[in-house]
C-alpha positions in Angstrom: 102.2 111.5 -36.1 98.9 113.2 -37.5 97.8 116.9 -37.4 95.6 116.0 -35.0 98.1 114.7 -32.4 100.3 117.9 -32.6 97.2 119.5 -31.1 97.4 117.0 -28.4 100.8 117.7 -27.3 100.0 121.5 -27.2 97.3 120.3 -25.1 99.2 118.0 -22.8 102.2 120.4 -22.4 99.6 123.2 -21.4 97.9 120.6 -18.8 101.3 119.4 -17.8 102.4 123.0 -17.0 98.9 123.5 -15.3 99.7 120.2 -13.2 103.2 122.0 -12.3 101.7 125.2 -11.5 99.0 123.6 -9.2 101.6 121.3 -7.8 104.1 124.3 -7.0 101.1 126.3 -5.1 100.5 123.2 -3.2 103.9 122.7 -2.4 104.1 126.1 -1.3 100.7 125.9 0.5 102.5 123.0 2.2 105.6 125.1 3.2 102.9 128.0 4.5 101.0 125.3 6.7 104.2 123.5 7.6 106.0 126.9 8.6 102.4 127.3 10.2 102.1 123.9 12.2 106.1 124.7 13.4 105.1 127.7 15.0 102.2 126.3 16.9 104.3 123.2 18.1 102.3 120.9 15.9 105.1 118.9 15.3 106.0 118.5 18.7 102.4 117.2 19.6 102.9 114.6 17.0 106.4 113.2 18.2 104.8 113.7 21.9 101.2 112.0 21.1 103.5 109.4 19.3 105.9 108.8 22.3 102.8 108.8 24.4 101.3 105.8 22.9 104.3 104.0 22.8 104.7 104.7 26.7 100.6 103.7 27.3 101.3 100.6 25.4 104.0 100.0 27.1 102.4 100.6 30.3 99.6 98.5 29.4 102.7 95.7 28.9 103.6 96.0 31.9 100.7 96.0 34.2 99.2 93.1 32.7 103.3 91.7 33.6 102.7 93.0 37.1 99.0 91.8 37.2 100.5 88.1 36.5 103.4 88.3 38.4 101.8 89.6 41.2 98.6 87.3 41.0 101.3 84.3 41.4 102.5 85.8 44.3 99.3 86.3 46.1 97.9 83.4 45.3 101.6 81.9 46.6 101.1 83.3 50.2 97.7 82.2 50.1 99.0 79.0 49.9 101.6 79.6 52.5 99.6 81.5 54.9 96.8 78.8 54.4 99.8 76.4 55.4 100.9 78.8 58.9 97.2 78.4 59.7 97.2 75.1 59.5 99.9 74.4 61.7 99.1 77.5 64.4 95.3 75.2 64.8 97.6 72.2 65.2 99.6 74.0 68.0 96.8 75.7 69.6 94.7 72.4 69.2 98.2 70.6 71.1 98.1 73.6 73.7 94.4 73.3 74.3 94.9 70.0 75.3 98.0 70.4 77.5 95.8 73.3 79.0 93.2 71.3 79.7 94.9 68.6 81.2 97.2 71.2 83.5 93.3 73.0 84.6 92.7 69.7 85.6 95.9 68.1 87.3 95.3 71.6 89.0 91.9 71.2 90.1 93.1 68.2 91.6 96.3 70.0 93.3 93.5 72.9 95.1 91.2 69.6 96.2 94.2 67.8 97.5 95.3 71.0 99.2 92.1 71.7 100.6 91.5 68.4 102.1 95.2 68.7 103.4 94.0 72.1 104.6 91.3 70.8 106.6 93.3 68.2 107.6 96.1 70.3 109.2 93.7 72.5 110.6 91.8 69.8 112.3 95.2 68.0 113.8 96.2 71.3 114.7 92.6 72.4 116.9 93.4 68.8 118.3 97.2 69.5 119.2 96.3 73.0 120.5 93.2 71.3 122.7 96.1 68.3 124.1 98.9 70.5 124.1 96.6 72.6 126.9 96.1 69.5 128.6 99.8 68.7 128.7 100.6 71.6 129.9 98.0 71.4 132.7 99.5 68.3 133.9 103.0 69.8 133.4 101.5 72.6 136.0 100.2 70.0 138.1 103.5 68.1 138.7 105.4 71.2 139.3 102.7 72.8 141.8 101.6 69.5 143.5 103.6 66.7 143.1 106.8 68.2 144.0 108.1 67.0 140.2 112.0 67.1 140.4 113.9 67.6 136.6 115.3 64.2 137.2 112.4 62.6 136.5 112.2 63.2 132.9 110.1 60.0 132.1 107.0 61.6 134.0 106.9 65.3 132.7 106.9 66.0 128.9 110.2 68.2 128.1 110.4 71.5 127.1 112.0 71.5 124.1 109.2 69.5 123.1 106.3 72.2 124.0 108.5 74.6 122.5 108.3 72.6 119.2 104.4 71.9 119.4 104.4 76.1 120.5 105.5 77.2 116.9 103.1 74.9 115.1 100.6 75.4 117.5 100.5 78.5 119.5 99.5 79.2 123.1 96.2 81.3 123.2 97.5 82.9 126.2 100.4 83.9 124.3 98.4 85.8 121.8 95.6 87.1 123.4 96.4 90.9 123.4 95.9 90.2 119.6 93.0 88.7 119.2 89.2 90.8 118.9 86.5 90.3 121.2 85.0 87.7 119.0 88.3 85.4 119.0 88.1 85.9 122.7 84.4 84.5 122.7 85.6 81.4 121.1 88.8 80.8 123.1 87.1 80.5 126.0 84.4 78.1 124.6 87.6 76.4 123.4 89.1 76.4 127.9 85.7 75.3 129.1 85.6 72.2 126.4 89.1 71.4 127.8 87.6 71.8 131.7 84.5 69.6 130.7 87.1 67.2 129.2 89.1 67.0 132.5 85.9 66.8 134.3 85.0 63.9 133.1 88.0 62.3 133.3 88.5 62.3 137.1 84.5 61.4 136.8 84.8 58.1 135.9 87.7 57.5 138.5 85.8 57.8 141.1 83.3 54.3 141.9 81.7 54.8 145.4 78.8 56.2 145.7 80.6 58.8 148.8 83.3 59.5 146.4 81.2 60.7 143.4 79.1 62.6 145.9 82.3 64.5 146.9 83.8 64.8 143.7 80.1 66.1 142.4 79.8 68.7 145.1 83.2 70.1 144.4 82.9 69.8 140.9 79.9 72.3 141.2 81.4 74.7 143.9 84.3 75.2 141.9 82.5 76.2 138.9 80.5 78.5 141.3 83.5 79.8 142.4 84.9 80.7 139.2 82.0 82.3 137.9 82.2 84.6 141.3 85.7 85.6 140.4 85.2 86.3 136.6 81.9 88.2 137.7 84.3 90.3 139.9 87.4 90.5 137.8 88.6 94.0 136.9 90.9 95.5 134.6 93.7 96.4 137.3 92.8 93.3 139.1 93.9 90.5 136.9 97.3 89.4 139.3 94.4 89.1 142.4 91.8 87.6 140.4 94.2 84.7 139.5 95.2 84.6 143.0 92.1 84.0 144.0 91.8 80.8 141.6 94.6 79.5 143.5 93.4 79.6 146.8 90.0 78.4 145.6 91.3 75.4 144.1 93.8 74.9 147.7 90.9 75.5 150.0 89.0 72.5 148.0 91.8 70.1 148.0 92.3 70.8 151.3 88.9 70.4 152.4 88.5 66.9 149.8 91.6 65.8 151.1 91.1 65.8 154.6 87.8 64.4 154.2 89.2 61.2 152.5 92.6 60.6 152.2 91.9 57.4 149.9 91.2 60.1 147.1 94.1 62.5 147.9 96.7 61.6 145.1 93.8 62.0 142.6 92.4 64.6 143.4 95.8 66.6 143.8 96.2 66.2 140.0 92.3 67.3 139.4 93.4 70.1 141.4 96.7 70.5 139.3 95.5 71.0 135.9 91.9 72.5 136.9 93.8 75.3 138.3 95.8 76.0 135.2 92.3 75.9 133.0 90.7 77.5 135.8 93.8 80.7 135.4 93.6 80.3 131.3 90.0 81.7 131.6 90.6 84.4 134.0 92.9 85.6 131.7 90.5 85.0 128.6 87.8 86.7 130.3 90.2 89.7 131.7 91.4 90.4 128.0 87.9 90.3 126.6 86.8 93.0 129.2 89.8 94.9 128.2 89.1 94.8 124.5 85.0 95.6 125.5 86.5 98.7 127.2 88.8 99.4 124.6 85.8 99.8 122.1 84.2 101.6 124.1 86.5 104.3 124.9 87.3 104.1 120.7 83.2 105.0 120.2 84.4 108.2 122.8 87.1 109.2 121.0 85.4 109.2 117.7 82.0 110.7 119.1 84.5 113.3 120.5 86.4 113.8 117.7 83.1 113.9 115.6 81.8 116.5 118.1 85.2 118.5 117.7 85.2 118.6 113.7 81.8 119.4 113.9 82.9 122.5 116.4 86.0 123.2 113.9 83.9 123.6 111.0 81.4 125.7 112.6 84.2 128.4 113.7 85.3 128.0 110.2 81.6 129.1 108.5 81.9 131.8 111.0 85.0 132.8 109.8 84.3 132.7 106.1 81.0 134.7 106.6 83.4 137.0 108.4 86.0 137.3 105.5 82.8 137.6 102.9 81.7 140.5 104.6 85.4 141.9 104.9 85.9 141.5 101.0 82.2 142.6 100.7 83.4 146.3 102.2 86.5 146.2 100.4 85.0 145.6 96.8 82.1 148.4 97.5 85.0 150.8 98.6 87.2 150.4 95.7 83.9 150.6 93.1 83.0 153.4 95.1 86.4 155.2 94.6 87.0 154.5 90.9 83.1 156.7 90.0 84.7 159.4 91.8 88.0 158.8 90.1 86.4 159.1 86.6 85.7 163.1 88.2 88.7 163.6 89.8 91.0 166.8 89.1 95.4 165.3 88.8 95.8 166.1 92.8 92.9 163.9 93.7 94.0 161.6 91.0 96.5 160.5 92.4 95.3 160.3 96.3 92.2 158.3 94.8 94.3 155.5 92.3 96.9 155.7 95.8 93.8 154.7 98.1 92.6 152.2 95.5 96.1 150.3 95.5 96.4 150.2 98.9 92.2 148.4 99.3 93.6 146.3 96.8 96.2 144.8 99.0 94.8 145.0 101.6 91.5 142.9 99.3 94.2 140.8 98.1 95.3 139.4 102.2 91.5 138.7 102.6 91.5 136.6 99.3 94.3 134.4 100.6 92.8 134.3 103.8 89.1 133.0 102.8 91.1 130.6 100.2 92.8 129.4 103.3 89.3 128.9 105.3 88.1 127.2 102.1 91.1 124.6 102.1 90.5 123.4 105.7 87.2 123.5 105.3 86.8 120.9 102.1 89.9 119.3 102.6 92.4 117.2 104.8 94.6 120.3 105.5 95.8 121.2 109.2 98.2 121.6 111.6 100.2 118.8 113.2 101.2 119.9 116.3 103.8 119.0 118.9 103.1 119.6 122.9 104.1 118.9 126.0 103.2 119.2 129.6 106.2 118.9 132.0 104.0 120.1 135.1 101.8 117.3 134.4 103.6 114.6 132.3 107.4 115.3 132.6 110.3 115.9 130.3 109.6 112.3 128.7 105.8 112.1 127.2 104.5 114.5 124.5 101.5 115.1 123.1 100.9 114.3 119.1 97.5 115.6 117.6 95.8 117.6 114.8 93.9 120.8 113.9 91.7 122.0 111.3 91.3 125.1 113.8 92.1 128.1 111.6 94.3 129.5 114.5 95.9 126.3 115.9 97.1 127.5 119.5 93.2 127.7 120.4 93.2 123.8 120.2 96.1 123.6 122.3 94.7 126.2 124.7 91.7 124.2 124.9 93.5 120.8 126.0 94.9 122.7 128.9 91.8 124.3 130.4 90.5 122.3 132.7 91.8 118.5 131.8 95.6 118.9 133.3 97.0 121.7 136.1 99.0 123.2 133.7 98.8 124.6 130.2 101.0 123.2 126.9 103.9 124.2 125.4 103.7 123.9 121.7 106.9 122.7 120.2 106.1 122.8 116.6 103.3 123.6 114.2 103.5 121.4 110.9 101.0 122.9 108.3 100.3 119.9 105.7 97.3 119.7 102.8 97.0 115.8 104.3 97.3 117.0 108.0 95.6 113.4 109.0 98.1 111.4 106.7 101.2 113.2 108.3 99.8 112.2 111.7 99.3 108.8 111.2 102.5 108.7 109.9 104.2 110.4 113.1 102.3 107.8 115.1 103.4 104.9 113.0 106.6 105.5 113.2 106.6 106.1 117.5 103.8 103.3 117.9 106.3 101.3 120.3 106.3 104.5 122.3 102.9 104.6 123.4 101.9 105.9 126.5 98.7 103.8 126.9 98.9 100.4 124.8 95.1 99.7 124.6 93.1 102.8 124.0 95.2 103.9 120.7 92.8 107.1 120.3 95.4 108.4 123.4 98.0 110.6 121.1 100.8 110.6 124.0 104.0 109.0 123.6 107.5 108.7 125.5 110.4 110.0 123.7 112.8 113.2 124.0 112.7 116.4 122.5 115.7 115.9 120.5 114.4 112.8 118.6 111.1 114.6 117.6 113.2 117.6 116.6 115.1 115.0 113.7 111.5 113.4 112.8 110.2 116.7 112.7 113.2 118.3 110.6 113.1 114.8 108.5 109.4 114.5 107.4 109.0 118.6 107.1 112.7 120.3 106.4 110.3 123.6 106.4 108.6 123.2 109.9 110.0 125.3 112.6 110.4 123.4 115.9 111.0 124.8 119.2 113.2 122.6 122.0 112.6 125.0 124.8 109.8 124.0 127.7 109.1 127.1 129.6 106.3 125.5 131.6 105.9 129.1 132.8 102.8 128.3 135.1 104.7 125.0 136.8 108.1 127.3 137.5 106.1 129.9 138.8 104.5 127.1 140.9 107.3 126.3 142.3 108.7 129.5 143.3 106.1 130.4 144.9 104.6 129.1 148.7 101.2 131.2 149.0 98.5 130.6 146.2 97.8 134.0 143.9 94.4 135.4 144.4 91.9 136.0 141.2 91.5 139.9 142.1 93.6 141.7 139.2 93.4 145.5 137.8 93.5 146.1 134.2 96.0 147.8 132.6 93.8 150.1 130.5 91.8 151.1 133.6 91.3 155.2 134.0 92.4 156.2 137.5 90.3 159.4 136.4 
């Protein structure tokens, strides 16, 4: 080793210990910053930015897991759904068809039963037009011929009319419900069956004196029957048909005698004319009956139109009344509260006292011009329950309603003038559908009716104890009263000299 290199190794061991110096002040620079980072968490944000990559990669793992899984699945129930599709077209497609072919098979099933319909209803106008025909020669052998039930080869049984009855039956037995235009076409439907009969005891007859004859009386008795229907009435209808009768015997009588060659045939023309000839009466009669019974329903409704009207006018009255009432009360009480603003404690109290009581007596007028607004607007009324024993008896009451604000002036109005003696009111039913609750009472005593064609007429037989259960029944709350004190008829009757009109009032001043 040289000079030089001793030099060298001074050297070295002098950068060497200046290496070890800088290398200790970094290492303890490195403690300072590490001591440094640990108390600001550094280290933590490391381990936690480190954990948080692993956790996005691993989430990035397993999304693009999901991402497949879940694209095999969709694209699996595509493929099945596709698949349900598919068959649900085949099914509907299957249905379709089926539904089609039902629509059809039942468009055929209404033609069928339409031309079955017509059918039936053309066999049955036929039945009905010879069952009327049979029955006039039924008439004919029992009114004529002297028919005896042992000769059951010549008259048609009855079992057998009763049978061709319920598929076809009588207009005579239905007439009270038929209208007036049903009544129009029955008849049309009698004469056919007369023109029929007409001309089949026409073409009996071959000499020229025998068609004469049967000619003339052809025509008389068509005149004749026109003069009864043109003087048939409605309590007349028992006379009017026996007046067809003795038409008909006065002709075979007369035809008879005239040529006895003709008699047999011409007793059965007579026979079963008659019997048409009866058939129309009573057509014609219930037609004038139905005529009348329209016309008295246009009364009853122009009068009941003209009594609503009357009610409703009473009722402005009365509100314009109660406005003016509650007009003056309101006015007083405003009136009163400026001077109780002023008042010393004595009038205080007198005034607020005064107040309370206009206030009540505001509040009755309230409930009173709500009441005139309800039967005003609305259906409310009063149902009511009257009877007339001076007039009607103990059996037949009396069941109307009232939109009068004071009811008992509607019943004192039906016993003014129209009966002797004036009604006693049995029970008042207050309902918001006053016109419901009396169809409803009517309903249920329609088989009670006093008069069975003019149903406007509201009296009905029954007994006071079973309206007091229908009353108590449809209204628990309603009071009803059984007692008929017919005061006016009992004093009637006790008495055998007429009262006089000259009376004195009570309130009159002798001074």
């Amino acid at each position: 080793m040289g000079f030089m290199d001793i030099f060298k190794i001074k050297e070295f061991k002098s950068e060497i210990d200046r290496l070890q110096s800088a290398n200790q002040e970094l290492l303890n620079s490195n403690e300072v910053m590490n001591s440094q980072l640990q108390e600001l968490g550094a280290f933590d944000y490391y381990k936690i930015k480190e954990m948080t990559d692993l956790l996005q990669s691993e989430y990035h793992q397993k999304e693009k897991d999901l991402q497949t899984e879940y694209a095999d699945k969709i694209k699996q129930a595509e493929t099945d759904l596709s698949k349900r599709i598919s068959r649900l077209e085949e099914v509907i497609s299957d249905r379709e068809e089926k539904s089609t072919a039902v629509l059809s098979s039942l468009d055929d099933l209404r033609l069928q039963e339409a031309k079955l319909t017509k059918s039936v209803k053309t066999q049955t106008n036929k039945l009905a037009r010879s069952k009327e025909l049979v029955k006039a020669i039924n008439y004919t052998f029992e009114k004529y011929l002297n028919y005896e039930p042992s000769q059951s080869t010549i008259k048609l049984p009855e079992n057998d009319l009763s049978d061709l009855e319920e598929i076809s039956p009588s207009v005579i037995l239905k007439l009270h419900c038929m209208d007036v235009k049903d009544l129009r076409k029955a008849y049309r439907e009698n004469d056919k069956q007369i023109n029929t009969i007409l001309e089949k005891y026409s073409a009996r007859y071959t000499t020229k004196a025998n068609q004469a004859i049967y000619k003339l009386m052809v025509i008389a008795l068509r005149a004749e029957l026109q003069n009864i229907l043109y003087n048939l009435k409605y309590e007349k209808l028992d006379k009017s048909v026996s007046d067809v009768k003795t038409v008909t015997q006065k002709y075979l009588k007369i035809a008879g005698d005239g040529n006895q060659s003709i008699a047999g045939t011409l007793t059965k023309f007579i026979g079963e004319i008659e019997y048409l000839f009866i058939n129309a009466v009573k057509i014609e009669y219930n037609y004038y009956v139905k005529k009348e019974q329209a016309r008295q329903e246009q009364l009853a409704i122009r009068e009941q139109m003209r009594q609503e009207a009357e009610e409703r006018k009473a009722l402005e009255a009365e509100r314009k009344k109660v406005e003016r009432e509650e007009s003056k009360y309101n006015g007083e009480i405003e009136k009163l509260r400026e001077q109780l603003s002023a008042a010393k404690d004595d009038e205080f109290e007198k005034l607020n006292a005064r107040i309370l009581e206009l206030q009540s007596q505001l509040a009755d007028v309230i409930v009173k011009k709500k009441e005139i607004s309800n039967l005003a607007n609305g259906k409310a009324g009063n149902v009511y329950v009257i009877s007339n024993l001076g007039s009607f008896g103990d059996k037949m009451f009396k069941i109307g309603m009232t939109r009068r604000l004071n009811p008992q002036d509607r019943v004192n109005e039906l016993g003014d003038a129209s009966v002797p003696f004036k009604f006693d009111v049995h029970s008042f039913i207050f309902s918001d559908d006053a016109v419901g609750l009396e169809n409803k009472l009517h309903q249920i005593l329609d088989d009670k009716r006093v008069n069975k064609v003019n149903r406007r007429k509201e009296f009905f037989y029954t007994s006071i104890d079973e309206l007091e259960q229908l009353v108590t029944e449809i209204e628990p709350t309603a009071e009803f009263n059984k007692t008929m004190l017919a005061e006016e008829f009992h004093q009637s009757l006790s008495s055998d000299v007429n009262y006089t009109d000259d009376y004195v009032d009570d309130n009159w001043d002798e001074e």
